[in-house]
C-alpha positions in Angstrom: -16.1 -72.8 14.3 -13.6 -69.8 14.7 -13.2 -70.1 10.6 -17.0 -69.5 10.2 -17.3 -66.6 13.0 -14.3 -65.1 11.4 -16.0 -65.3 7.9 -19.5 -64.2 9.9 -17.5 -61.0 11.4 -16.1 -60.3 7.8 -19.9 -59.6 5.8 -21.0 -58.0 9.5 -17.9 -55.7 8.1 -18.5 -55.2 4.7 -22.2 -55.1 6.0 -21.5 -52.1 8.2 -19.3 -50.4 5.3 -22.2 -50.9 2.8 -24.7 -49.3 5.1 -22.5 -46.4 6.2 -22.2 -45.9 1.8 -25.7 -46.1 1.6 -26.1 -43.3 4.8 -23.9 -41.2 3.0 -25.3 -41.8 -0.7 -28.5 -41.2 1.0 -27.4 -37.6 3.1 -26.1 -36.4 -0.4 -29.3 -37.3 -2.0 -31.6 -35.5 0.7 -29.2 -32.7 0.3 -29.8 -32.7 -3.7 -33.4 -33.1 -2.9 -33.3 -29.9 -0.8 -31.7 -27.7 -3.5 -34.3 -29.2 -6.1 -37.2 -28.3 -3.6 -35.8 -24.5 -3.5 -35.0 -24.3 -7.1 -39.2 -25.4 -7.5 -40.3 -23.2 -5.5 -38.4 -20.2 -7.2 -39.3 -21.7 -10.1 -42.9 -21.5 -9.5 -42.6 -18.3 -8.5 -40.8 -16.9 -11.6 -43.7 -18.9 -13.7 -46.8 -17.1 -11.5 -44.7 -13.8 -12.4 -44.9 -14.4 -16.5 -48.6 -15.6 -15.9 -49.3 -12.2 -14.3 -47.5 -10.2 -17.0 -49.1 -12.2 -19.8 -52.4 -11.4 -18.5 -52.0 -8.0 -17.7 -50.6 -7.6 -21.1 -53.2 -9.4 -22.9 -56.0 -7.5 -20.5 -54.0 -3.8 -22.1 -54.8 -5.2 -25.7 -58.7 -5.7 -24.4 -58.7 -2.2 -23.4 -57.7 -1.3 -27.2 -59.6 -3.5 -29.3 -62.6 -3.7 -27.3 -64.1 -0.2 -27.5 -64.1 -0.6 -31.0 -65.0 -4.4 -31.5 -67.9 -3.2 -29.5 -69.0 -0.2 -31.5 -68.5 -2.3 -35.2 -70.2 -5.2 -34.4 -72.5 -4.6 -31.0 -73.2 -0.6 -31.4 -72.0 -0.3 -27.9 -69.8 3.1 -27.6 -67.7 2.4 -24.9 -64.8 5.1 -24.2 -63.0 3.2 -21.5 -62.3 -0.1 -19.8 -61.0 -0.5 -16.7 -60.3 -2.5 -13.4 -63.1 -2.0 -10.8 -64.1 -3.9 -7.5 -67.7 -4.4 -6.8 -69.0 -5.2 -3.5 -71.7 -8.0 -4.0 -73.7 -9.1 -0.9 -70.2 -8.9 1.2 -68.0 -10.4 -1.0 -66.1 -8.3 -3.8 -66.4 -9.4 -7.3 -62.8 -8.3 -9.1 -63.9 -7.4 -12.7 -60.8 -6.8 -15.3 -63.0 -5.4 -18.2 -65.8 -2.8 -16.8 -66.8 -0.2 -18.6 -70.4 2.0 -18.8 -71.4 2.6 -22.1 -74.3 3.5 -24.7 -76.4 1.3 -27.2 -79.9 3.1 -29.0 -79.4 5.8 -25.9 -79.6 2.8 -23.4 -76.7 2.4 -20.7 -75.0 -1.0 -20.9 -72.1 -2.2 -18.6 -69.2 -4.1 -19.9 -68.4 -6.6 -17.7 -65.6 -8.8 -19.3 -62.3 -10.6 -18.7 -59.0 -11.6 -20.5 -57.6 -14.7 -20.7 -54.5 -16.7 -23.0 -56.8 -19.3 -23.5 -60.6 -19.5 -22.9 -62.0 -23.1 -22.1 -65.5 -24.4 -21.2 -64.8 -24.1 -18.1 -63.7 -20.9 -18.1 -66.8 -19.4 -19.6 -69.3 -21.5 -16.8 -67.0 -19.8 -14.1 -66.9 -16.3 -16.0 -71.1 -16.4 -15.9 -71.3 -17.4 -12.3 -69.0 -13.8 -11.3 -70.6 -12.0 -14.0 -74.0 -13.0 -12.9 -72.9 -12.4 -9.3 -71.8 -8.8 -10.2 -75.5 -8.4 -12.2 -77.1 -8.2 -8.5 -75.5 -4.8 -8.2 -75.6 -3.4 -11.8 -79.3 -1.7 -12.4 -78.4 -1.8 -16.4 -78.3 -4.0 -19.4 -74.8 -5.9 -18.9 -72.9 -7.3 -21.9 -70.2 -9.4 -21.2 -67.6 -10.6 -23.4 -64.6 -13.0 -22.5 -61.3 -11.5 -24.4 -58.2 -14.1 -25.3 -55.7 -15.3 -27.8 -57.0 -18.4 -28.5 -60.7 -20.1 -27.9 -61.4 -23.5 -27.9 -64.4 -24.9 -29.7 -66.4 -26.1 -26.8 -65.9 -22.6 -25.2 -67.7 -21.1 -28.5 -71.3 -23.6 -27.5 -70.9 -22.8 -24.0 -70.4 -19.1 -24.6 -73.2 -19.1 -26.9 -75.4 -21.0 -24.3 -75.2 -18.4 -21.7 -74.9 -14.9 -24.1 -71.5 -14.2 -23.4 -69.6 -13.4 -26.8 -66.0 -14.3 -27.2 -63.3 -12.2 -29.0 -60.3 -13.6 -30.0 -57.2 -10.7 -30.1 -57.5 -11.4 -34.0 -60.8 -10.4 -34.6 -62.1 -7.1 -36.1 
């Protein structure tokens, strides 16, 4: 009987000295795990950053190639696009490509956006703003979606709803 509670008291022992491992091995990894968290976070962060400069890079390019996209292929003389807020029934409707111009001596708003990459989706949720922001605009509106690259499905869609997409290649 003492043989077997001696035996009994040894694995309680290497039992204990296991667990206390595992306590440890498990403090270092919620320690690891804490950095990693951090290290996401600012690398989220540093990711948002290149997204913004991307797109404010790629919205630059609109405001060059556009006016004259516009003028070759729509007649639309357009001498500048800019930023511009628009307050529509309370809420304010951010538009990245507005400009006022002038097709057969009628006054048509630009209303456009850039983006890297244009989607179906992306045109559906374009319309909904740019129709939002028509409430307030008393003129024809044209709106074009700018981007690097457009995906097939985003050409029907476009097409669907009179949007025109311009790829940064296009003349």
């Amino acid at each position: 009987m003492a043989e077997a509670q001696a035996r009994t008291e040894e694995r309680v022992t290497r039992l204990e000295e296991a667990v206390t491992r595992l306590a440890e091995a498990q403090a270092r990894t919620e320690e690891r795990v804490a950095k990693v968290e951090v290290s996401l976070r600012e690398l989220a962060q540093q990711v948002g950053k290149l997204s913004d400069t991307i797109g404010f890079g790629l919205e630059d390019i609109a405001r060059v190639v556009l006016p004259g996209w516009l003028s070759r292929h729509e007649g639309i003389e357009v001498d500048e696009l800019t930023r511009t807020f628009l307050k529509v029934d309370g809420e304010v409707v951010e538009i990245n490509l507005y400009g006022v111009g002038v097709r057969d001596e009628e006054k048509v708003v630009i209303l456009g956006e850039a983006r890297s990459r244009i989607y179906e989706h992306d045109v559906k949720e374009f319309d909904g703003m740019a129709e939002k922001a028509r409430k307030v605009i008393p003129h024809r509106v044209y709106k074009p979606l700018f981007s690097y690259w457009i995906h097939p499905a985003a050409q029907r869609e476009a097409a669907g709803r009179g949007l025109t997409l311009i790829a940064s290649y296009m003349r």
